[in-house]
N, C-alpha and C positions, 0 to 999 in steps of 0.2 A: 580645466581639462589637462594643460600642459605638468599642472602642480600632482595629478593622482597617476599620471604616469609616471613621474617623478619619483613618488613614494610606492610604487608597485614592484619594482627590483627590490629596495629593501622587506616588505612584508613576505614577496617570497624567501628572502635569504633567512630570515628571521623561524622560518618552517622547519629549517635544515640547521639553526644551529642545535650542537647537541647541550645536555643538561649536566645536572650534577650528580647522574643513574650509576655512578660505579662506587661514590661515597657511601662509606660504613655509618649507619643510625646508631646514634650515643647508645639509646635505648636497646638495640640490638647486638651489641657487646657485652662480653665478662669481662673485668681487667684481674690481671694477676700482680697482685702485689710480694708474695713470697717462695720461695724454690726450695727445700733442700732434697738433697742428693745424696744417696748411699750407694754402698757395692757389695753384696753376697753372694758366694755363694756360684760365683759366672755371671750373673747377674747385676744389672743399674735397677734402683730404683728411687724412682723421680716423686716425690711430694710437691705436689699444686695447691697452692692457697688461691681462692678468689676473695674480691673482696666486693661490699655491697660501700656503696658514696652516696645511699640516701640520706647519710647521717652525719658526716665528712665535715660538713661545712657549718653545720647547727654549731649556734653558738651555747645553746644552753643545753644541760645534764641530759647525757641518751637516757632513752630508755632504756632501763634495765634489763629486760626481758626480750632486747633487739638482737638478733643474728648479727655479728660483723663479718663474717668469715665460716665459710666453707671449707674444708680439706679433705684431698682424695690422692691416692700413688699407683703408679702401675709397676710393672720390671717389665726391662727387657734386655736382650743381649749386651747392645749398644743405649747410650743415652738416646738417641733419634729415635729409637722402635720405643720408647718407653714416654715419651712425649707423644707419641703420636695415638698411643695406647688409651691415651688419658682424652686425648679429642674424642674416643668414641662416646663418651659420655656427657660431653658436654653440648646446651641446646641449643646454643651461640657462639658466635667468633670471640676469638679471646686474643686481648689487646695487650703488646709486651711491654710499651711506653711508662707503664708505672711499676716497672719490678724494682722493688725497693731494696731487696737483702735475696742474699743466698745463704746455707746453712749448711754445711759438707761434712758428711762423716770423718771421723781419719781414717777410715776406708777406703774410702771416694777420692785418696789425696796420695792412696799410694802405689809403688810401682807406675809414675809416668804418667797416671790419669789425670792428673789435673792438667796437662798442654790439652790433651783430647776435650777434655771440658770447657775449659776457656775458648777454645777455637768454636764449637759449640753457642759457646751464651753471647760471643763478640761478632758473629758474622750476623748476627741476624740483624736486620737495620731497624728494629724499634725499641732494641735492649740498648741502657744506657750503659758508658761506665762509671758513672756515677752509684751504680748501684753495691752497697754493703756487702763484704763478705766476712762469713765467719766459718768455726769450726766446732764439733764437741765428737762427745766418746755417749751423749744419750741418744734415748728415742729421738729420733727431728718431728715425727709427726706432733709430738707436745709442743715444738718449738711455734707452729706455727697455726698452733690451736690456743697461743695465752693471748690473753689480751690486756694492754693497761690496767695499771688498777685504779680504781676507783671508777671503772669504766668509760675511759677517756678513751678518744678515738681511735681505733687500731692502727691508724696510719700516724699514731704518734708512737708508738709500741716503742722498746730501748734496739729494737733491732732495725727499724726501720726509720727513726731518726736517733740517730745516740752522741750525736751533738751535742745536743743542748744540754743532758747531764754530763758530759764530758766536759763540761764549761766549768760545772759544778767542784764533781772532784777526778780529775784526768790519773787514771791508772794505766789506762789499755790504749793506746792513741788507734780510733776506729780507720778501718781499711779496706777500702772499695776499689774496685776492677781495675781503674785506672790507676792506681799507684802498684795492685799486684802485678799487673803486667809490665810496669817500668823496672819494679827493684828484682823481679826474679829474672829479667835482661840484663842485670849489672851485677859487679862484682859485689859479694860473694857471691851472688845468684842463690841465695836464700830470701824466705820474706818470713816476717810475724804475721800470721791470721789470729783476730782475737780468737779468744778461747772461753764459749759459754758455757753455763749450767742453768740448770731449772731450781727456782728458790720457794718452795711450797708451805711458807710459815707465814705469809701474811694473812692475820685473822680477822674473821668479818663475823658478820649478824648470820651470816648464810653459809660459812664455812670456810676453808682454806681456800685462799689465792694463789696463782703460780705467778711469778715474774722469772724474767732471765736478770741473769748473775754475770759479770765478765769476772771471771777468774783467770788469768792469764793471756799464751798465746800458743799456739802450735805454729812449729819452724816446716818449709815444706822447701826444696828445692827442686831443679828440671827435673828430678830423676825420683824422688822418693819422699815420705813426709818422716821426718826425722824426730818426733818426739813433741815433748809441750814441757813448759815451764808454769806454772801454776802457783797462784797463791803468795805467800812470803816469799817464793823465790823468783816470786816476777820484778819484786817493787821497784829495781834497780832501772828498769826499765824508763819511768815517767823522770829520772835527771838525765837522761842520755839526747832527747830532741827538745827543740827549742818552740814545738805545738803543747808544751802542758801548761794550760792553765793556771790551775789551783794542785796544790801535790801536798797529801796529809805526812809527816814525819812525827813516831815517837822516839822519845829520846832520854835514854838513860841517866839521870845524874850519880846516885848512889845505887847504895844494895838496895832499898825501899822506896824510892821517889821518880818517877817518869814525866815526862812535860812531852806534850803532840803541840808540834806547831805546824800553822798552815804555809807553804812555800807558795809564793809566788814570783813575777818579773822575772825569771829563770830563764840566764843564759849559758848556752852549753858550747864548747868550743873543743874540740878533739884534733890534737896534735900529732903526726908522726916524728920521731926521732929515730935517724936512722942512722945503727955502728956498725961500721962496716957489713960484712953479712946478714947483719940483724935490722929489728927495726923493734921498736919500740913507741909506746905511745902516753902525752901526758894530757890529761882531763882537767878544765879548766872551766870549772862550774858559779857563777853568781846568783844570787837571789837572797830576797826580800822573804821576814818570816811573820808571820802573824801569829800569837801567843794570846791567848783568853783565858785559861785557867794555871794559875801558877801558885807558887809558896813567895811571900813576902821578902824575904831575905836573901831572892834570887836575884844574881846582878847579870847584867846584859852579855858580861863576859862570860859567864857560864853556861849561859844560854848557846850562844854561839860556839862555843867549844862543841858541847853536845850533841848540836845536830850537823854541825860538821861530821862528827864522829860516829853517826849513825847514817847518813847519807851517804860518806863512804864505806861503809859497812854494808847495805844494799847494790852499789854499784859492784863491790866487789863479788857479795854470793850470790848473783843474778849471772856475771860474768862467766863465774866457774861451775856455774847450773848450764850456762851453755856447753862449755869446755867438754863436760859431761857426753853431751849430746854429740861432741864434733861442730858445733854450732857456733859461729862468728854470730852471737849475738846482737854485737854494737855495731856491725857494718865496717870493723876498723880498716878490714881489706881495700873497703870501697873509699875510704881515708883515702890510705895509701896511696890508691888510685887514683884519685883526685887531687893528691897533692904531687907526688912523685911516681909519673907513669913506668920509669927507666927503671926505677928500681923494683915497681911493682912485678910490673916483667918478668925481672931477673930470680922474685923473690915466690911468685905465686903459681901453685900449681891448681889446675880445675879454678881457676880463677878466686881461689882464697889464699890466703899466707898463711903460716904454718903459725901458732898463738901456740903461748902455755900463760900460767896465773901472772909471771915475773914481765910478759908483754906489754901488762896497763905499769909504767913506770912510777908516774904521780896523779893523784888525784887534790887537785887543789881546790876546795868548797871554800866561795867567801861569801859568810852572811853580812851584806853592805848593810842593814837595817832589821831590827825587833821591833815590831807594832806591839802594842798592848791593849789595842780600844781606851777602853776608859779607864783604867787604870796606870798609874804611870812606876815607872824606874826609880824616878828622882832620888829619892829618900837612900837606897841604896847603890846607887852608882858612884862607881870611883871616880 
């Protein structure tokens, strides 16, 4: 008797504990895995990718003929009315935790809107900054309607992991929330946003494929987006940080003969030197080359001349493609600033220093090593 009075407090307590009635069912979510964002017109308009994770986790060949992704876009005045536009359509709560990439017009980037934007995609508490951004001059709704090729799972797509080919051969070093919002708070207070295209030549049994292309970057500061660098005038880019991987270089020997070697172990050091009024800056680059296809009679020293001499040749017309723009490409401001704040100071106005071509003083490239796989030097080396 004394023991069920005992246990009669708790089974009543047990009545009134509550449950877990305010938790969202997996099942009863959309998640959005993609964004972009344009501006016409007076006008934002928002593109929503959902995506389906019935297929996500299979280890073996989707089906072909499986939906990965949905896409839909509203406008509205502001970005919030045009997000909110796109809920009326949807027949479930839609989950921010996996927004993998964003995609912005250079529309969308200029005249000041991108602080508006960011304040937007960062106050919400289930948007990561971990999440991709990019930039282009096409349609976005293509962007977010291609999918892998050979129909690998969308959430491997190059815009929603672009790692892992960037391990491969690093051109474009990828850039997500959290480093846009640290470097466009530093001096210069410009950032690089990759810069995509749509690449519609890959041929199958069923037709043309679409994949995304990084072809450069577009430069974007607090105030405005200032331009893109694209293509052969970006390349100068992958010797300037010390995240590239693998980095392809061709390289001239004569009127008729070219040699591509692969660069690796690349370390990049940027120097301020400072005369009086001036400042100036020397680049002091190493790395390792990998060579697979060459002429016999090639000796190690010519090798390494060459792509000395074509790797400063990219850092230079990449430099003065920014020049171009008004664009501290290399960050050298933020140099400056990191080495010599007094002078920075004295030297910087809007938080950049004033550049012209004569500002990169020297560029010193030293190839410590030529691989050759399986073939060797021997025979010709001095």
């Amino acid at each position: 008797m004394n023991k069920n009075l005992f246990l009669l407090p708790i089974a009543c307590s047990i009545i009134f504990l509550s449950g877990c009635w305010d938790l969202n069912e997996n099942e009863r979510m959309y998640y959005i895995q993609g964004l972009a964002i344009d501006y016409a017109d007076g006008e934002y308009e928002v593109y929503m990718q959902l995506i389906d994770f019935g297929n996500v986790a299979k280890s073996e060949q989707l089906n072909q003929d499986t939906i990965q992704s949905v896409v839909s876009s509203e406008k509205g005045k502001t970005e919030d009315e045009a997000f909110f536009k796109l809920y009326h359509a949807i027949d479930e709560r839609i989950f921010w935790g996996h927004l993998s990439f964003i995609v912005f017009s250079e529309e969308a980037l200029k005249n000041n809107r991108i602080n508006s934007l960011l304040n937007l995609l960062t106050r919400y508490r289930e948007t990561r900054y971990q999440t991709w951004v990019y930039c282009t001059d096409e349609p976005l709704s293509e962007f977010l309607k291609v999918t892998p090729l050979l129909k690998r799972s969308i959430t491997l797509s190059k815009l929603a992991d672009p790692l892992n080919s960037y391990e491969q051969e690093s051109f474009i070093e990828p850039m997500n929330l959290r480093q846009l919002l640290i470097q466009i708070n530093e001096p210069s207070y410009e950032v690089k946003i990759p810069y995509v295209k749509l690449k519609d030549d890959w041929d199958t049994q069923k037709g043309l494929n679409k994949s995304v292309k990084s072809v450069g970057v577009g430069i974007i500061s607090r105030e405005d987006y200032k331009g893109s660098i694209l293509e052969d005038h970006a390349h100068g880019l992958k010797w300037l940080t010390n995240k590239t991987a693998r980095g392809p270089i061709t390289a001239k020997l004569d009127d008729s003969q070219y040699i591509t070697a692969v660069a690796e172990n690349m370390k990049v050091k940027v120097k301020p030197i400072v005369e009086s009024d001036n400042v100036r800056f020397d680049i002091d680059l190493t790395l390792t080359a990998g060579l697979n296809s060459f002429s016999s009679n090639l000796t190690v020293t010519e090798i390494k001349k060459a792509i000395t001499k074509a790797v400063q040749k990219e850092i230079k017309d990449t430099f003065k493609k920014g020049l171009e723009l008004n664009v501290d490409i290399y960050r050298l401001s933020e140099v400056l600033y990191r080495d010599n704040v007094k002078v920075w100071k004295k030297l910087q106005k809007d938080g950049k220093i004033e550049l012209t071509e004569d500002s990169i003083r020297n560029i010193n490239v030293a190839v410590e090593k030529v691989a050759t796989g399986r073939k060797s030097f021997e025979p010709v080396v001095e």
